[in-house]
N, C-alpha and C positions, 0 to 999 in steps of 0.2 A: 700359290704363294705360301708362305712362310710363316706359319703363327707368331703372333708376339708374344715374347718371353714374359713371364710374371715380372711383374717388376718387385726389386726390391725397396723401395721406396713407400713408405704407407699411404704418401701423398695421391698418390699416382693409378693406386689400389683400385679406385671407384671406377678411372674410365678405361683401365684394362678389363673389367668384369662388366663392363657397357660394350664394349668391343665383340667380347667373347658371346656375350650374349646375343646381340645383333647378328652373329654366325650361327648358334645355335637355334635363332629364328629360321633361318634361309637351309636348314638340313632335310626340313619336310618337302621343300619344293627341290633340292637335290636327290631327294631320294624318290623324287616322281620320276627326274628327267631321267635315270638309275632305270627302271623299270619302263619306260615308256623304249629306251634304248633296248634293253632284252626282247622288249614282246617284238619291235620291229626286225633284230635279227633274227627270232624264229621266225617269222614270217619269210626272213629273207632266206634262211639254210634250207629249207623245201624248194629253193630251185638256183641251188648253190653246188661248185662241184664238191669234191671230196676236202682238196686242198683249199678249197675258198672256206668248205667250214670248218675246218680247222683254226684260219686264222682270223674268222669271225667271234668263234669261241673265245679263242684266245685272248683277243682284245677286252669282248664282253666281262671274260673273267678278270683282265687286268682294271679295268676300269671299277669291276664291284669290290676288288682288293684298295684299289686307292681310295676310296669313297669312304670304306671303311673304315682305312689308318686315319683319314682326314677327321669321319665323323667321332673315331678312338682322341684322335689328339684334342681335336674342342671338349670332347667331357673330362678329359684328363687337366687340361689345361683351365677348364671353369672350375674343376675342383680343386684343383690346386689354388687360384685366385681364391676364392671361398675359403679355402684353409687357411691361407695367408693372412684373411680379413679375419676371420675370425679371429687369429692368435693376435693380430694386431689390437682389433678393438678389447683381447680379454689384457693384452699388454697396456693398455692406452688404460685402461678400469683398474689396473694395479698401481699407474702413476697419478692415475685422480684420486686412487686412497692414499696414494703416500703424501701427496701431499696437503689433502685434509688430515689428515692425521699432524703433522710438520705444522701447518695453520694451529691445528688443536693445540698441538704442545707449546707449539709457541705462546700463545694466549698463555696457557696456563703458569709459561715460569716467565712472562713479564709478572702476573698477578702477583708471582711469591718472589719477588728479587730479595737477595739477601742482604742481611741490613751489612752499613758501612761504617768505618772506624774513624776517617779523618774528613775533614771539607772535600779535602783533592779527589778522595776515593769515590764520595759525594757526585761531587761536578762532573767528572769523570761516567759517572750511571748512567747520568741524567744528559752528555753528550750523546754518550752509545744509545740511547733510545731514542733521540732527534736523527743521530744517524740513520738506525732501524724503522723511523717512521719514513725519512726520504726514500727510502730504499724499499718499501712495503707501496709508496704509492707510486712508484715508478713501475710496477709491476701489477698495478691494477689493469691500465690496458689488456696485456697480455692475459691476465686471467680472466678477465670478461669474453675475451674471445673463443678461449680456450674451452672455458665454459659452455658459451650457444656453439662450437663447432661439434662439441662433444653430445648434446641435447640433440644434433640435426644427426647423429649418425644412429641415434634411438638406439643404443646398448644399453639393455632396462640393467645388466651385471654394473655400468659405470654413473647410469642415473643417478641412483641415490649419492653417490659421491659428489657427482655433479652437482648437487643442490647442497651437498656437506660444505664443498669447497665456498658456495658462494655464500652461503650463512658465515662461516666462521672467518673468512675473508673481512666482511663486515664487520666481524664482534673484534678480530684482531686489530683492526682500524681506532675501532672506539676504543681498546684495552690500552693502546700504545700513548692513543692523547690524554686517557685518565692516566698514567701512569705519569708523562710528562707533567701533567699538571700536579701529581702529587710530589715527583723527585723537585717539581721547581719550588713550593714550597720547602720540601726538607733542607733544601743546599744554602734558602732564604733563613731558615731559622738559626742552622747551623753556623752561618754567617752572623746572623744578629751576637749569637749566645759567643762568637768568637772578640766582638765587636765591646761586648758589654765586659769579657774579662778585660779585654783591653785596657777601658776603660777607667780600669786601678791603675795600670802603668802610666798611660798620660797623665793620668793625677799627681800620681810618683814623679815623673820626672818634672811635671811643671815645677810640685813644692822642693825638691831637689834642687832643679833649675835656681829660683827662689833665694832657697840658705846659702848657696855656694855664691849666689850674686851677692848677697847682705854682707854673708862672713869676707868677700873681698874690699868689701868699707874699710875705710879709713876715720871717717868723722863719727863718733859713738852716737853722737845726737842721729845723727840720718840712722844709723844701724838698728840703731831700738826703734825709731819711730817705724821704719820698714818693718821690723819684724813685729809690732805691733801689728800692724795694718795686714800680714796674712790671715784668711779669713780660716775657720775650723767651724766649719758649717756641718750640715748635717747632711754632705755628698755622699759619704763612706756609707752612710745607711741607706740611700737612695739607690748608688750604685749596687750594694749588694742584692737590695729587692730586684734590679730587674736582671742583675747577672742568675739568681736563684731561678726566676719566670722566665727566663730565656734558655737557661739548661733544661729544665721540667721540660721544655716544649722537642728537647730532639733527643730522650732518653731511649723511646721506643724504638727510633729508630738508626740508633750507634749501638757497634760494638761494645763489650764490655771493657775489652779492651782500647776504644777508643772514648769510653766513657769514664774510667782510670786517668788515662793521659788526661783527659779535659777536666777533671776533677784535682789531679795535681797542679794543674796550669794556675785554675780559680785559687786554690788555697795561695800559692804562692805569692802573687797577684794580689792578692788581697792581704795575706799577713805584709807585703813588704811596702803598702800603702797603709797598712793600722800601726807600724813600726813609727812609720815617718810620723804620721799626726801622733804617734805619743812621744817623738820628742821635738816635735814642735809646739805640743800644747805645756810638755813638761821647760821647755826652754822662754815657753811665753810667760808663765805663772812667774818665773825667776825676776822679769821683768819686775820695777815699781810702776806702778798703774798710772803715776803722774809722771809726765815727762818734764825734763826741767831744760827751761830753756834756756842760753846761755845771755850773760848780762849783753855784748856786743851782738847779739842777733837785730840782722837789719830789716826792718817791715821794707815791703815797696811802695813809694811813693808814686800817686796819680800825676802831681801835676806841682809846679814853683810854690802854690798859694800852702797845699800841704807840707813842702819842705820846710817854710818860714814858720810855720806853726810849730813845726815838729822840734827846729832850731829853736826859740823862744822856747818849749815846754823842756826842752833840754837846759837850756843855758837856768831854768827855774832851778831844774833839779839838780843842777850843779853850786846853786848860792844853796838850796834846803842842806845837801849834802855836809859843806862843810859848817854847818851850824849844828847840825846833827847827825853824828857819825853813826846812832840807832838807826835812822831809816833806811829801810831796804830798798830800793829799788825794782826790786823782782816780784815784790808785793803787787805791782801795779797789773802784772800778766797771770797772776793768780786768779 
């Protein structure tokens, strides 16, 4: 029969060399039945004619020729197998360092990500690492096995690797979730510190909002008593403390360039709400402090029994009146 062909497959490697071997067992009991055939045809050529031994010979010699190619091709064939494995498992020990090596580095430049300039660029990091971490444990399986197959074929060249890979496996696991935990704060601060310059503008547009509602009055009495009643509290120094403690907090880790941009944003932000309250507080001071109320302003009455009162103390100030043209009337809401 026919030896089998070394396989090219690395798979496959272990039980052609189980095969080969199993023949190379069975060569000592072919090399008896070998000999045990010669000794009986000498025995047989001493009473053999000339042409019988001839083709006794003959045979004997062809059968020790075949034995021979057969027992050539199994050690040729086992060394070959053997050769095979060997560059396989030195080839299989070059890809369990690359890719501890690959684990290595990877570890190493999550640890140092390069700082970023805007929120998006931010958010953005801190996606691609929730990516990188789905995509890292969807290939644990695979390395785990990858691992104990590599341990059961005992290449002490690919061992060390082998236990590289499953150490730093692990440290890239834990590097990826400290990481996400540290970008999800950054994108959280960046957000706040985004939230708090804001925080001038909505003020801005409320007191905006505000004047432009007032200055469309018509009645002067409502117009002042409104712009009275906007408040000039002490927001503008609140909001700065915590726009100031909300920048501090994402300096280290913005661009200088994006630390510019967000420095321009705040001042402007800010000057264009310290603009508004100086001439809100400058158009409140214009104001006289006492509002005057007009002689026909009508109070609301609860109920009939206050209407007749109110008619009676009327119809009073109407006979005081004309007796005394000095009395004010307006003295009464002073």
């Amino acid at each position: 029969t026919k030896l089998p062909s070394t396989p090219t497959d690395a798979a496959n490697i272990e039980t052609h060399i189980a095969l080969i071997t199993d023949l190379e067992s069975q060569k000592s009991l072919a090399a008896k039945k070998l000999k045990d055939v010669k000794d009986l045809s000498t025995f047989v050529l001493q009473n053999t004619s000339e042409n019988g031994q001839k083709l006794i010979t003959a045979t004997v010699e062809s059968l020790e020729k075949a034995y021979g190619m057969i027992f050539d091709e199994i050690d040729a064939n086992m060394e070959t197998a053997k050769s095979f494995k060997h560059e396989t498992l030195r080839v299989r020990a070059k890809l369990y360092q690359r890719l501890s090596d690959w684990l290595h580095n990877l570890e190493n430049e999550i640890k140092e990500l390069p700082q970023k300039g805007t929120l998006h660029e931010k958010e953005e990091q801190l996606s691609k690492l929730k990516t990188l971490e789905e995509e890292i444990l969807l290939k644990e399986t695979s390395i785990i096995k990858a691992v104990e197959k590599g341990r059961k074929e005992n290449n002490e060249e690919a061992l060390n690797h082998l236990n590289d890979i499953d150490q730093r496996y692990k440290h890239l696991v834990v590097s990826i979730r400290e990481q996400i935990e540290k970008w999800t704060t950054i994108v959280k601060n960046h957000s706040d510190a985004n939230d708090a310059i804001n925080a001038f503008n909505i003020n801005s547009d409320q007191i905006e909002s505000k004047m432009n509602e007032i200055e469309s009055m018509n009645d002067q009495f409502l117009k002042t008593k409104a712009m009275k009643e906007i408040k000039c509290d002490d927001d503008y120094e609140t909001l700065t403390s915590k726009a100031n403690a909300a920048i501090k907090k994402i300096k280290d880790e913005t661009t200088t360039e994006g630390m510019e941009a967000i420095a321009k944003q705040y001042l402007d932000s800010k000057n264009r709400l310290k603009n508004l309250l100086s001439i809100l507080i400058s158009t409140k001071e214009k104001i006289d402090p006492q509002i005057v109320v007009p002689e026909k302003f009508e109070f609301p009455l609860s109920d009939e029994s206050d209407r007749s009162r109110a008619s009676s103390v009327a119809s009073d100030r109407s006979d005081k009146k004309k007796k005394s043209s000095k009395l004010n009337p307006l003295r009464l809401f002073k």
